[in-house]
C-alpha positions in Angstrom: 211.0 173.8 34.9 211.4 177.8 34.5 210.3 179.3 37.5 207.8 182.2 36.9 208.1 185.8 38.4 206.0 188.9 38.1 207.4 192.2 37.8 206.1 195.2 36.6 202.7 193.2 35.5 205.0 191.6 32.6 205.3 187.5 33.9 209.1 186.4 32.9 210.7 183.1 33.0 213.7 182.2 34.9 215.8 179.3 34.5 217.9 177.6 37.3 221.8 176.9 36.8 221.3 173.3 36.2 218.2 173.8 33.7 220.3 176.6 31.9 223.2 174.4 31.6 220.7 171.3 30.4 219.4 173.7 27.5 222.9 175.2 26.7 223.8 171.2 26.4 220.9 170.2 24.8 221.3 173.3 22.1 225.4 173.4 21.5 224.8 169.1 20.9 221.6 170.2 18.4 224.4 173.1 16.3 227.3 170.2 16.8 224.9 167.5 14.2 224.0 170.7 12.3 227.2 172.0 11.5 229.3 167.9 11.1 226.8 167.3 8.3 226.9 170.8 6.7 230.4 169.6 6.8 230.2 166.4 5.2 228.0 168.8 2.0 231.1 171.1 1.5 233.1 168.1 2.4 231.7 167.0 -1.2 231.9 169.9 -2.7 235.4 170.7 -1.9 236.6 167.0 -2.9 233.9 165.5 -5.5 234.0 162.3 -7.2 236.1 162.9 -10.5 235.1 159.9 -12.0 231.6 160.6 -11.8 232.2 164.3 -12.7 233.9 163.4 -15.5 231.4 160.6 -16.7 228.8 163.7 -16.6 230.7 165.9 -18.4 231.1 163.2 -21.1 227.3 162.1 -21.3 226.7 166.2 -21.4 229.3 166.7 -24.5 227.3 164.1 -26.1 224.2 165.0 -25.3 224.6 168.6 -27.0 227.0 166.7 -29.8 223.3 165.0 -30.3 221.1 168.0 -30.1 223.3 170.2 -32.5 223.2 167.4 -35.2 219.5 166.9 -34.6 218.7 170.8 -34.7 221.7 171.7 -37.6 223.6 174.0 -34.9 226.9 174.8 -35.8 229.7 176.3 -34.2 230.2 180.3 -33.8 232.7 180.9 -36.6 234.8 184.2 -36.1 234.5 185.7 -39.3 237.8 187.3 -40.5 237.4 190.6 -42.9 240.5 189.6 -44.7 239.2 186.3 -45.3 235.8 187.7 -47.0 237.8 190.1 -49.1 239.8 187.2 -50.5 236.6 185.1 -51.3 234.4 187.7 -52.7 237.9 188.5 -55.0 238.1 184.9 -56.2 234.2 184.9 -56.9 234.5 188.0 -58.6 237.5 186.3 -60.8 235.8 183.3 -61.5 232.6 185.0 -62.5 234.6 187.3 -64.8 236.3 184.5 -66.1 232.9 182.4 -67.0 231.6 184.8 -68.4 234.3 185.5 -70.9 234.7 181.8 -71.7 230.8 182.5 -72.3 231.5 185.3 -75.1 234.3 183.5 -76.5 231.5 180.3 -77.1 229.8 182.4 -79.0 231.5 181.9 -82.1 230.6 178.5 -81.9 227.0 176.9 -83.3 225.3 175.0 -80.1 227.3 171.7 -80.8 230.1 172.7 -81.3 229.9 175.1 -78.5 229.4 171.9 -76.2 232.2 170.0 -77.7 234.7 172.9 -77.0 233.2 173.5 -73.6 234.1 170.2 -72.7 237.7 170.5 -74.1 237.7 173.2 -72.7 237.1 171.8 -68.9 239.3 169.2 -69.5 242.3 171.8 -70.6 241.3 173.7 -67.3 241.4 170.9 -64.5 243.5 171.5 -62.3 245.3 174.7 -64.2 245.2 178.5 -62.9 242.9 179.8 -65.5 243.5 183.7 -65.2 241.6 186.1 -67.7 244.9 186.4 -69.9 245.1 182.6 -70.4 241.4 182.0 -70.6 241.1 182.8 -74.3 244.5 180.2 -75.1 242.3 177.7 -73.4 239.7 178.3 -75.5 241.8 178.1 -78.5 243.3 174.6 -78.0 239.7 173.3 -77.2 238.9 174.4 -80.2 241.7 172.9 -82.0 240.6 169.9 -80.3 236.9 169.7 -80.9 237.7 170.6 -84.5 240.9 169.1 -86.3 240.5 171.0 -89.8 238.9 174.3 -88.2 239.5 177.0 -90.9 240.8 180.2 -89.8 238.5 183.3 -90.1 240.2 185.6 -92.8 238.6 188.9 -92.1 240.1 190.0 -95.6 237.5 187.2 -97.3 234.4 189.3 -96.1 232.1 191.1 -98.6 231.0 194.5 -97.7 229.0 193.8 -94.3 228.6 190.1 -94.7 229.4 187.7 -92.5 233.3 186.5 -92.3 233.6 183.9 -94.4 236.0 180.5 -93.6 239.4 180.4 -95.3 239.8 177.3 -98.1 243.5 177.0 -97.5 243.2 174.5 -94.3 246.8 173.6 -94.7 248.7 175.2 -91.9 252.5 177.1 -92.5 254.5 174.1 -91.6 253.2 171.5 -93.6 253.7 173.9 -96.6 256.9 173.9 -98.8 257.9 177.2 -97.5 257.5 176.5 -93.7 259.6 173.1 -93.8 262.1 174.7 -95.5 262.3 177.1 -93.1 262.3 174.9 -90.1 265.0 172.9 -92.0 267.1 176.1 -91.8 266.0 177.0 -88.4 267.8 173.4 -87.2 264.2 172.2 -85.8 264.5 168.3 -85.9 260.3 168.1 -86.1 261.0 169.9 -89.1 264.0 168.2 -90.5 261.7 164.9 -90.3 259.1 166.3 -92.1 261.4 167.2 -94.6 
């Protein structure tokens, strides 16, 4: 027990050797459990359980794999400028190009404009249809769609009318004067013909 003295009206407590020594024991044996098991925490923390780190880290991948497929969360995409100035030029190309394979439909009455059209896709696929070819295309799908298609001869017009079909649907080398030509010409499809 502390033994009690008075001075100055203020009561103090002193402490003998032996009890200071007991409570200086009793204190540094208190800091000793303290600090071993703050030890053992960072103990953990230093060296932690990679298996079970790792089986965390793979329940968490899932877990946010599950939430982004359940909320439509995609990835942040970098978006490159040169990469959006090369698709709005292709989208810009291929509108241009529809709509001139639109005008050049025109010609067409509404079946016939379907029958080309779908010549016309099946010409395309898989070909680099630019705006100087697009018209070519056009032309064989309309070869296609119509066998005997007579030629518009501009000179068969009367004064404002409408152009009218040529008669002659015979084309240059199935006449006299084209096989004879290709004859001379050494053209074998020509020499069959013949």
């Amino acid at each position: 027990m502390p033994e009690k003295f008075e001075k100055d009206g203020v009561e103090k407590e002193y402490y003998s050797s032996e009890e200071l020594a007991s409570e200086l024991e009793k204190k540094v044996g208190e800091t000793k459990i303290e600090y071993e098991s703050r030890m053992k925490e960072l103990e953990g923390d230093i060296n932690p359980n990679w298996k079970e780190a790792r089986e965390k880290m793979k329940k968490d991948e899932e877990d946010l794999k599950n939430l982004r497929e359940k909320y439509k969360i995609e990835e942040d995409k970098k978006i490159d400028p040169a990469e959006i100035e090369a698709n709005t030029v292709k989208k810009v190309r291929q509108q241009f190009i529809d709509e001139t394979v639109e005008d050049e439909l025109l010609q067409f009455d509404e079946e016939t404009k379907k029958v080309v059209k779908l010549y016309y896709n099946k010409l395309t696929a898989g070909e680099d249809v630019t705006n100087k070819n697009v018209r070519t295309f056009i032309e064989q799908a309309a070869k296609l769609a119509i066998p005997n298609r007579a030629e518009f001869n501009p000179l068969a017009t009367r004064g404002g009318g409408a152009p009218r079909l040529s008669e002659n649907k015979e084309s240059f080398a199935e006449k006299p004067e084209g096989k004879s030509l290709g004859a001379q010409m050494g053209l074998r499809s020509f020499n069959s013909i013949k």
